[in-house]
C-alpha positions as CSV (number, residue, x, y, z in Angstrom):
1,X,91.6,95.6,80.2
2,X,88.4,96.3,78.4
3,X,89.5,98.2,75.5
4,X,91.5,101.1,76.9
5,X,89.6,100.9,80.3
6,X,91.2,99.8,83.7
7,X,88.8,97.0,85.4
8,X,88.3,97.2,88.6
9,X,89.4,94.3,90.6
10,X,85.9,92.9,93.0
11,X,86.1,90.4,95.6
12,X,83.0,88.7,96.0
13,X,81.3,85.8,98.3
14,X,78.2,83.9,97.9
15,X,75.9,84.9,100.6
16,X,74.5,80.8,100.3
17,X,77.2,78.9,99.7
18,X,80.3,81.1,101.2
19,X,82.0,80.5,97.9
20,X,84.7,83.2,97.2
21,X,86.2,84.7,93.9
22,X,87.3,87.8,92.3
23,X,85.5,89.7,88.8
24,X,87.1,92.6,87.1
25,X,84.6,94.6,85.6
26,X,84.1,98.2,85.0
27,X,82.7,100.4,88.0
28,X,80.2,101.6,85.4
29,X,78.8,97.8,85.5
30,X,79.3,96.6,88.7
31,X,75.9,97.7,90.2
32,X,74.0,96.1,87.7
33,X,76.1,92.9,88.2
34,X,74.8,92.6,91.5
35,X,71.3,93.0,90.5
36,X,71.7,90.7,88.4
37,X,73.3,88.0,90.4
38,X,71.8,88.8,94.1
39,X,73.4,85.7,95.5
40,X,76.5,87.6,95.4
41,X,78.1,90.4,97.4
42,X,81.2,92.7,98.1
43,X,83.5,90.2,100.5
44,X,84.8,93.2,102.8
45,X,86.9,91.0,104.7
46,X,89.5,91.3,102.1
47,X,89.3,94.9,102.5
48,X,89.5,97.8,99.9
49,X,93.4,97.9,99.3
50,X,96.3,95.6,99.5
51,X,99.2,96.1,101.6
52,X,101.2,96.8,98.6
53,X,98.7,100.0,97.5
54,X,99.6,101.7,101.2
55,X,101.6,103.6,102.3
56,X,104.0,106.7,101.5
57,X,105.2,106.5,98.1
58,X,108.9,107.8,99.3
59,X,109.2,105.3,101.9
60,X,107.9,102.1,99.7
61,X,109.8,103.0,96.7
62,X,113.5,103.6,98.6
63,X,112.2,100.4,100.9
64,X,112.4,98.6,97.6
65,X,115.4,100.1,95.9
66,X,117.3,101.7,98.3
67,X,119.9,103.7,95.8
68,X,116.5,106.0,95.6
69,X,116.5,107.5,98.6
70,X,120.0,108.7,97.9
71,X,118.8,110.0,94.4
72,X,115.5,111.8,95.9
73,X,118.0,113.6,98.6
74,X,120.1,114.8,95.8
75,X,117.1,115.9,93.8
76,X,116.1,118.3,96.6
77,X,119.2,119.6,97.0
78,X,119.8,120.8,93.6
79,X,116.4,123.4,93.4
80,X,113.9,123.7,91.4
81,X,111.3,122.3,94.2
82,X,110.5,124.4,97.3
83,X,109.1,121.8,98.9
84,X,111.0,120.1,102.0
85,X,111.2,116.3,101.8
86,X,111.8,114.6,104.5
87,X,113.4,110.8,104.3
């Protein structure tokens, strides 16, 4: 954290040297990062999400603890929601 802000997590590579690492910095900074270091760029080979940040929040959550999915079932069923869940 940078005082109360998030950082956002970067993988990088070195375009000479095929060196790999990872920066958190703020998304306010990041562009002037790389202008200041041009040997450096975005390594999109690992992607813009881990496994663990997709997916549908239902299915991971009972996936992990599955005494949820009984919990969510009896949630719909006692009002309050219109919407229709599906598990």
């Amino acid at each position: 954290m940078y005082g109360d802000l998030i950082l956002a997590i970067y993988p990088i590579i070195n375009k000479e040297t095929g060196e790999k690492k990872i920066i958190q910095m703020s998304v306010h900074d990041i562009q002037q990062w790389y202008e200041e270091n041009p040997q450096w760029q975005r390594d999109w080979s690992e992607g813009c999400a881990s496994p663990g940040e997709v997916g549908d929040w239902k299915n991971r959550l009972t996936n992990k603890h599955p005494g949820w999915g009984e919990i969510l079932k009896k949630a719909d069923k006692s009002g309050g929601s219109k919407s229709k869940m599906q598990y």
